[in-house]
C-alpha positions as CSV (number, residue, x, y, z in Angstrom):
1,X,64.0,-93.4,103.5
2,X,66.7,-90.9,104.3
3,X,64.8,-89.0,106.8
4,X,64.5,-85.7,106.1
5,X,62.8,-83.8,103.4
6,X,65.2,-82.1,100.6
7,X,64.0,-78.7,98.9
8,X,65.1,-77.4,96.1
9,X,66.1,-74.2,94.5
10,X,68.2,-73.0,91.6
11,X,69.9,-70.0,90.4
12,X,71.0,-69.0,86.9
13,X,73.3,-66.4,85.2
14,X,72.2,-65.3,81.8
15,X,73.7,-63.7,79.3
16,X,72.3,-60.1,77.5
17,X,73.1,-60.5,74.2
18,X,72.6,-58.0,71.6
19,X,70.7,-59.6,68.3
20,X,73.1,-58.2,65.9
21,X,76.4,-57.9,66.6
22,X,75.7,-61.6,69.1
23,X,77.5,-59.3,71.6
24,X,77.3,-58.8,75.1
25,X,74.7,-55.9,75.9
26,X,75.2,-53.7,79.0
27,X,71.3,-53.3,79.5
28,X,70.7,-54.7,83.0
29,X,69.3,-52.3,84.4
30,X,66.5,-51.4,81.5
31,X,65.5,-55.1,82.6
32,X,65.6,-54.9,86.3
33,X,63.6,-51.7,85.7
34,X,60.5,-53.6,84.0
35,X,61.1,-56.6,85.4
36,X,60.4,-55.2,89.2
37,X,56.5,-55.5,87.4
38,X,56.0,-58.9,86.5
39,X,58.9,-60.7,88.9
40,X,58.5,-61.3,92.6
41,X,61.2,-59.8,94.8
42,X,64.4,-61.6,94.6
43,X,64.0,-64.1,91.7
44,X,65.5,-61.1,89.2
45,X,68.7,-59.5,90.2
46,X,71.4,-57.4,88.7
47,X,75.2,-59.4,88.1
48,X,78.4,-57.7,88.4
49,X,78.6,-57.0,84.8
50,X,75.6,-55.2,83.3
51,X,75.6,-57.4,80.7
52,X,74.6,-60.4,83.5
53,X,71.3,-61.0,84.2
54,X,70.6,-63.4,87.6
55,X,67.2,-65.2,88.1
56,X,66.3,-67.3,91.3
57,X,63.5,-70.1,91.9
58,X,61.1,-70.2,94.1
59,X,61.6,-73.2,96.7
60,X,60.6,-76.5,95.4
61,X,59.7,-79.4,96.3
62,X,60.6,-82.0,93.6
63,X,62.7,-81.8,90.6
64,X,59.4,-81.6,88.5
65,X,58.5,-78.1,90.5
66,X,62.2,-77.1,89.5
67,X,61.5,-77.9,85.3
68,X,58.2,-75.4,85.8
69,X,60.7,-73.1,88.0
70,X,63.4,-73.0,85.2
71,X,60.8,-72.7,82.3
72,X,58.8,-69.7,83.9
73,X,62.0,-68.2,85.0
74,X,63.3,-68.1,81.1
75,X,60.2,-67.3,79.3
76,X,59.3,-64.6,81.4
77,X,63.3,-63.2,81.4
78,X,62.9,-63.8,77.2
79,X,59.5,-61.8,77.2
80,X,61.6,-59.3,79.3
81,X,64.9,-59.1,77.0
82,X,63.0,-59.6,73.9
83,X,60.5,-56.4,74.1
84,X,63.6,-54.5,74.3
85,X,65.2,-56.3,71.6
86,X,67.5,-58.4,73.5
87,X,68.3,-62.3,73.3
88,X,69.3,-64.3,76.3
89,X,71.6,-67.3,76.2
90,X,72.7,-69.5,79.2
91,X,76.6,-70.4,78.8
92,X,79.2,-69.4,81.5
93,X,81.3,-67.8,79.0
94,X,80.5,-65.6,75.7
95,X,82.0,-67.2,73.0
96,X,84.3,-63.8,72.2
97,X,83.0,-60.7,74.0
98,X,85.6,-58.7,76.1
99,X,86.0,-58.0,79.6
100,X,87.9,-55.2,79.1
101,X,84.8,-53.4,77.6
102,X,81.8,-54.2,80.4
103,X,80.6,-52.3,82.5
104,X,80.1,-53.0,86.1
105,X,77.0,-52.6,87.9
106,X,76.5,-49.7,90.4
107,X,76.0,-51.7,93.5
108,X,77.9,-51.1,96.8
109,X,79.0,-54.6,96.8
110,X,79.8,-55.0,93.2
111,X,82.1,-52.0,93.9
112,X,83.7,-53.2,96.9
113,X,84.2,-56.4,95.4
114,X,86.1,-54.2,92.6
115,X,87.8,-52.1,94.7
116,X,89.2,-55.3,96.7
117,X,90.0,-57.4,93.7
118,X,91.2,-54.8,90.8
119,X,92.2,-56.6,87.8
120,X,91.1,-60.2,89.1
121,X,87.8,-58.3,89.7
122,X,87.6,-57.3,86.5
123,X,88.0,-60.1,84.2
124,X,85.3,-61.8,86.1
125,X,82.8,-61.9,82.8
126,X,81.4,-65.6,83.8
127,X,77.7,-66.8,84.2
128,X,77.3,-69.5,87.1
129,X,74.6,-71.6,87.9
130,X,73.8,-72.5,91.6
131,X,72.3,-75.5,93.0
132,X,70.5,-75.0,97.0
133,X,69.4,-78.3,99.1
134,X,67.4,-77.5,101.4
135,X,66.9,-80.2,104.7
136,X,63.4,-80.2,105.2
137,X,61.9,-77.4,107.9
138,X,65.8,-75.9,108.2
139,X,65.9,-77.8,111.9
140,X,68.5,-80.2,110.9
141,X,71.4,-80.3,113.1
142,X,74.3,-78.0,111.0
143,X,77.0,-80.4,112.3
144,X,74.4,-83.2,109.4
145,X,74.9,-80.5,106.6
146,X,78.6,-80.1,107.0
147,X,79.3,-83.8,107.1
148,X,77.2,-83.9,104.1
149,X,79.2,-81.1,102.5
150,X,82.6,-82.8,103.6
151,X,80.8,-86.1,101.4
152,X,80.1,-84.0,98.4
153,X,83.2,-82.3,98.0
154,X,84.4,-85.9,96.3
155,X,81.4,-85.6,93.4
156,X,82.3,-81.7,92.3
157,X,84.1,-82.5,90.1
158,X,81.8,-85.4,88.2
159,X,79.3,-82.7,88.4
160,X,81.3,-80.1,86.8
161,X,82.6,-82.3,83.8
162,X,78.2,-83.0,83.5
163,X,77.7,-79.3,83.4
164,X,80.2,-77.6,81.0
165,X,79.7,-74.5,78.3
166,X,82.7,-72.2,78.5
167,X,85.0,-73.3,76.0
168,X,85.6,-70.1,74.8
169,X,87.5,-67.2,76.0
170,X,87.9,-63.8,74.3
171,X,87.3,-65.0,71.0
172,X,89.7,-68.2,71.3
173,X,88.9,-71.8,71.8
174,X,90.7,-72.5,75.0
175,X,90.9,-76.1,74.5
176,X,89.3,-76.6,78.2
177,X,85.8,-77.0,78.4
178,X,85.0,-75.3,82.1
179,X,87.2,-71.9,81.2
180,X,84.8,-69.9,83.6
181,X,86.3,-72.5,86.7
182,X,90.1,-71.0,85.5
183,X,88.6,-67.3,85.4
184,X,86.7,-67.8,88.8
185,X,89.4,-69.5,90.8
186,X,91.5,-66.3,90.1
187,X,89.8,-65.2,93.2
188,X,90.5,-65.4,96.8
189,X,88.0,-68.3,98.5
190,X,86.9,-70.3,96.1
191,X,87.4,-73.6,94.8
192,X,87.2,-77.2,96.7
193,X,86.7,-76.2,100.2
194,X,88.4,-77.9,103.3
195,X,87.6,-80.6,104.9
196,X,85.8,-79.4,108.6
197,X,85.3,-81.6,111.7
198,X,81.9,-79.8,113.1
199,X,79.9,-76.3,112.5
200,X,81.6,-74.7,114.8
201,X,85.1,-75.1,112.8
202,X,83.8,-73.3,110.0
203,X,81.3,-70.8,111.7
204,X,85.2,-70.1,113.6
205,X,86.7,-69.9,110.1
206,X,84.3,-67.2,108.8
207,X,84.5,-65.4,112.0
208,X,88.3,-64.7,111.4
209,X,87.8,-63.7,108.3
210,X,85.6,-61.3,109.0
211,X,87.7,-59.9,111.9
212,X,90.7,-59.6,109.2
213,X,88.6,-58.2,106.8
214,X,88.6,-60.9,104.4
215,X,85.1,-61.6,104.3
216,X,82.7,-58.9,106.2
217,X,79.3,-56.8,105.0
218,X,79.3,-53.3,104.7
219,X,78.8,-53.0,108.7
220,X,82.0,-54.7,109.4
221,X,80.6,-58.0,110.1
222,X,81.6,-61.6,108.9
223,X,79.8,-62.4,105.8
224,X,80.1,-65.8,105.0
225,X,78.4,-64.6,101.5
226,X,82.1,-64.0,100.6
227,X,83.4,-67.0,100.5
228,X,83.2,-68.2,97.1
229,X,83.6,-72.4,97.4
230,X,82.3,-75.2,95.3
231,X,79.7,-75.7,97.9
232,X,79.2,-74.1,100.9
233,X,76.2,-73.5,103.5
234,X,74.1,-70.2,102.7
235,X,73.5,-68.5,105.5
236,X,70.7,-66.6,104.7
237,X,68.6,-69.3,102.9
238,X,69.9,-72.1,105.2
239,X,70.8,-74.6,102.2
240,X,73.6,-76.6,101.2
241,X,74.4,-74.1,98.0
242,X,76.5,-76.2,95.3
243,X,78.5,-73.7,93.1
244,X,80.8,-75.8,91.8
245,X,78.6,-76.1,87.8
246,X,79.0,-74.3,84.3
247,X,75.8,-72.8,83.3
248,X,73.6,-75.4,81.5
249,X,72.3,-74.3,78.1
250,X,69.5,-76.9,78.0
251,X,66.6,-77.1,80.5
252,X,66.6,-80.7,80.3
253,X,70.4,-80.6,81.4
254,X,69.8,-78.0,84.2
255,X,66.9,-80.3,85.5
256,X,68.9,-83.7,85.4
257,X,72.0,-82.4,87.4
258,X,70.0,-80.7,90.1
259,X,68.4,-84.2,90.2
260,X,71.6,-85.8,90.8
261,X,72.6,-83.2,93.5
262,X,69.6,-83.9,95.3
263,X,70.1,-87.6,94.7
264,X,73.9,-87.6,96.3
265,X,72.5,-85.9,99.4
266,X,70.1,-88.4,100.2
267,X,72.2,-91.0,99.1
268,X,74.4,-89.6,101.7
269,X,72.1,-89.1,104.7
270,X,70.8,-92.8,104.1
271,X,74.4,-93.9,104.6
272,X,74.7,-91.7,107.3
273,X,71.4,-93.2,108.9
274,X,73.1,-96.9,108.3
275,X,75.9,-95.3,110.7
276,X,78.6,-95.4,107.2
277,X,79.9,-92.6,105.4
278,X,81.4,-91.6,101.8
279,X,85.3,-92.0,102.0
280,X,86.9,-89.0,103.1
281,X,89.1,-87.6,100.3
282,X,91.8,-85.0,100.6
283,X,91.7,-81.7,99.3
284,X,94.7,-81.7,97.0
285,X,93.0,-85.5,95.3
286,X,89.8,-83.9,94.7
287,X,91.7,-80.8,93.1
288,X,93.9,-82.7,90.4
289,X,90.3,-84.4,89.3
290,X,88.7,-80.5,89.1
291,X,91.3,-79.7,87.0
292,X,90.8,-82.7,84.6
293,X,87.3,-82.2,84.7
294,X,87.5,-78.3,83.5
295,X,90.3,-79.5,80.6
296,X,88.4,-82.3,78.9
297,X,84.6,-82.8,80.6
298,X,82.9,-85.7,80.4
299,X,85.6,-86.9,77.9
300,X,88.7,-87.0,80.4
301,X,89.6,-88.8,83.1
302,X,89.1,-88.8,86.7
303,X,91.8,-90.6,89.1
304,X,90.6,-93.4,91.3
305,X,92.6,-92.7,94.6
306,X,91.6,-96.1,95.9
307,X,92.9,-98.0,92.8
308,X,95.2,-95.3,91.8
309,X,94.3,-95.4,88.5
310,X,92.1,-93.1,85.9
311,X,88.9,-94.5,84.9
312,X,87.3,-92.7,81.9
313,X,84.7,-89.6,83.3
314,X,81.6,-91.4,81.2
315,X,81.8,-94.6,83.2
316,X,82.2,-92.7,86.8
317,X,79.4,-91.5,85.7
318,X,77.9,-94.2,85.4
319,X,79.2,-95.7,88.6
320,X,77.6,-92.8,90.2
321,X,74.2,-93.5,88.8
322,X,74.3,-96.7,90.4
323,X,75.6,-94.9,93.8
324,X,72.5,-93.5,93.6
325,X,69.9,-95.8,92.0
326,X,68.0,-96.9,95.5
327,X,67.1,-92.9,96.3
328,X,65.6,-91.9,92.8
329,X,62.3,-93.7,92.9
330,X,61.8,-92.0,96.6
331,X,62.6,-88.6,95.2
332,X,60.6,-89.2,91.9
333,X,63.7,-88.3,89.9
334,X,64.3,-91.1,87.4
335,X,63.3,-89.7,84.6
336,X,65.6,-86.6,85.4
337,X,68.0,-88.6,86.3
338,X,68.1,-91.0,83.5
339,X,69.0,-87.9,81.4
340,X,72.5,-88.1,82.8
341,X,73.3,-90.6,79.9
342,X,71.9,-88.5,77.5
343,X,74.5,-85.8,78.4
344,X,77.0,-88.2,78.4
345,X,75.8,-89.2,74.9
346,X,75.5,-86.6,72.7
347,X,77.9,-84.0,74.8
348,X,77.3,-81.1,77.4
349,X,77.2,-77.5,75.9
350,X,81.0,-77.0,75.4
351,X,81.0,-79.9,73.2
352,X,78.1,-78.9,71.4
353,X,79.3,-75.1,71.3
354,X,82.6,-76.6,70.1
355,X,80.7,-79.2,67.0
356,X,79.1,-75.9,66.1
357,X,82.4,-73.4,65.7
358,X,84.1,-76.5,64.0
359,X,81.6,-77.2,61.7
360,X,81.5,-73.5,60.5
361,X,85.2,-73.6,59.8
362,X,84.9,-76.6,58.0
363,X,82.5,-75.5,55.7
364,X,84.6,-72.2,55.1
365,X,83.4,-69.7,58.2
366,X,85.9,-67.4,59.2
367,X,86.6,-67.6,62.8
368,X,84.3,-64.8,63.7
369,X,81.5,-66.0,61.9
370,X,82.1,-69.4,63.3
371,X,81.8,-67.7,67.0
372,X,78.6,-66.0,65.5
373,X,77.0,-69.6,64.8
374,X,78.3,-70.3,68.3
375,X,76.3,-67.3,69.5
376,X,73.2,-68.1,67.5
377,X,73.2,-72.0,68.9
378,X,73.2,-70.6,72.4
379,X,70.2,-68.4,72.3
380,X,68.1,-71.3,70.0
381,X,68.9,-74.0,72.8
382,X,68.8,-71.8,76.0
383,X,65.0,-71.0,75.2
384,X,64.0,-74.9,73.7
385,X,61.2,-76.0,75.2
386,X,60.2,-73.1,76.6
């Protein structure tokens, strides 16, 4: 329908937690030790905090390949954490462990990144959770991925409002529900990228930075692995990499926005094969809708540019459903994507984390033992159904 293939691939940031204190655990490298036995090359990698734990899918073909992906991925990394009596919970913050007590990992480019960033560097103690399209055989003209790119840039928000779990900060509820998109952004290169007319423009933007320094590998050449955006193409896996989510604490919510983000792109390409196109939206417009996403989620509203209005988050979700209801039954995604409402029914993680801490409190918790219930929540529904 939409003419070319679309692989799949995920990437998720887990958190080492220590079973009794619910503390982060600087242990990383105990796991990466055993795990080199029972994990293939490059689907467990260190973080740059010890305490950070990375796993990476195989490709896939369908979103049903991804569910298996995810589920092996976290069992085995539970088998792993768990005979050295670790937990592992998926939330791109800890609910009140501190940066200024982890330890960073080893690694030349952890320690470059330090060296360049300092104290911005340092603070970085946020679990991600990355999204990679791949189009079909890797043949497709580039100039195709960064139109579809330019496209997505409009929906990174929606899908960050979908995906939030870091409410809370240093043992404080922030009142946002993406803090790890406030922490993150602290960084050079990252947030919505710009808007590029071909390839070439952005293969001439990475260039320069690497020139400048900006963004180069250790032999002083450009490394477009340095620039930190929303989305971005990877250059060593040849996807459309989508950056922009919180960490999803449920498999079933992991699944179902990797669905969607599959979903968009071929919804895209099949307008771009009816010779239309999304609306082009400026950078600063998608912005101010990032920002409401990370302050209320799926609770806020997002501004209509075309109406100029704010329409409530839960019925742009919806909208976008619609948007991309004729692509589902080709990608055999309905299921997953159906799930969207279920999010938007009962909550994403933050609001879930949040029900948790309040709940505690209510019933007479202290503040820490409230972030200790927090804790407790995330490790139960990081591993459910696995």
């Amino acid at each position: 329908m939409y003419g070319i293939p679309l692989t799949l691939g995920i990437e998720e940031e887990y958190q080492i937690i220590h079973p009794e204190t619910r503390d982060l655990h600087s242990y990383v490298q105990k796991l990466l030790e055993e795990g080199k036995l029972i994990f293939p090359e490059e689907e467990l990698k260190p973080e740059f905090m010890q305490s950070q734990i990375e796993v990476g899918s195989q490709v896939c073909r369908n979103v049903r390949e991804i569910r298996e992906e995810v589920i092996r991925l976290r069992r085995m990394v539970r088998l792993l954490a768990e005979k050295n009596g670790m937990k592992i919970a998926a939330a791109s913050t800890h609910p009140f462990a501190s940066w200024l007590v982890q330890d960073v990992n080893a690694g030349e480019r952890y320690r470059e990144v330090l060296d360049r960033m300092k104290g911005v560097a340092e603070r970085l103690l946020i679990f991600g959770m990355h999204i990679h399209i791949g189009f079909g055989d890797g043949t497709v003209n580039k100039d195709r991925m960064i139109e579809i790119m330019n496209q997505l840039r409009y929906f990174l928000p929606h899908i960050l409002a979908l995906t939030t779990s870091s409410p809370f900060w240093q043992g404080r509820n922030t009142g946002l529900k993406s803090y790890r998109s406030v922490v993150f952004e602290m960084l050079p290169r990252t947030g919505i990228p710009p808007h590029f007319e071909s390839f070439s423009e952005y293969e001439s933007l990475v260039d320069t930075l690497g020139k400048v320094g900006s963004a180069k590998d250790f032999k002083g050449k450009a490394d477009a692995t340095k620039i930190w955006w929303d989305v971005r193409p990877h250059p060593k896996f040849g996807t459309l990499e989508v950056r922009v989510s919180d960490v999803c604490t449920s498999i079933d919510d992991a699944v179902a926005i990797t669905a969607l983000i599959q979903a968009l792109v071929a919804k895209l390409l099949l307008l771009r094969k009816n010779n239309m196109s999304w609306r082009r939206y400026r950078q600063h417009h998608i912005n101010e809708n990032k920002w409401r996403a990370m302050r209320y989620g799926i609770h806020g509203k997002l501004i209509d540019f075309g109406i100029k209005e704010e329409v409530p988050m839960n019925f742009l979700a919806l909208e976008m459903l619609d948007f991309v209801d004729e692509v589902v039954d080709d990608l055999d995604s309905r299921k997953e994507i159906e799930h969207i409402k279920t999010i938007l029914e009962r909550g994403t993680s933050a609001d879930r984390q949040i029900q948790v801490y309040e709940k505690a409190i209510s019933e007479g918790a202290s503040e820490a033992e409230a972030l200790i219930k927090v804790v407790d929540f995330l490790t139960t529904e990081t591993m459910r159904g696995v």
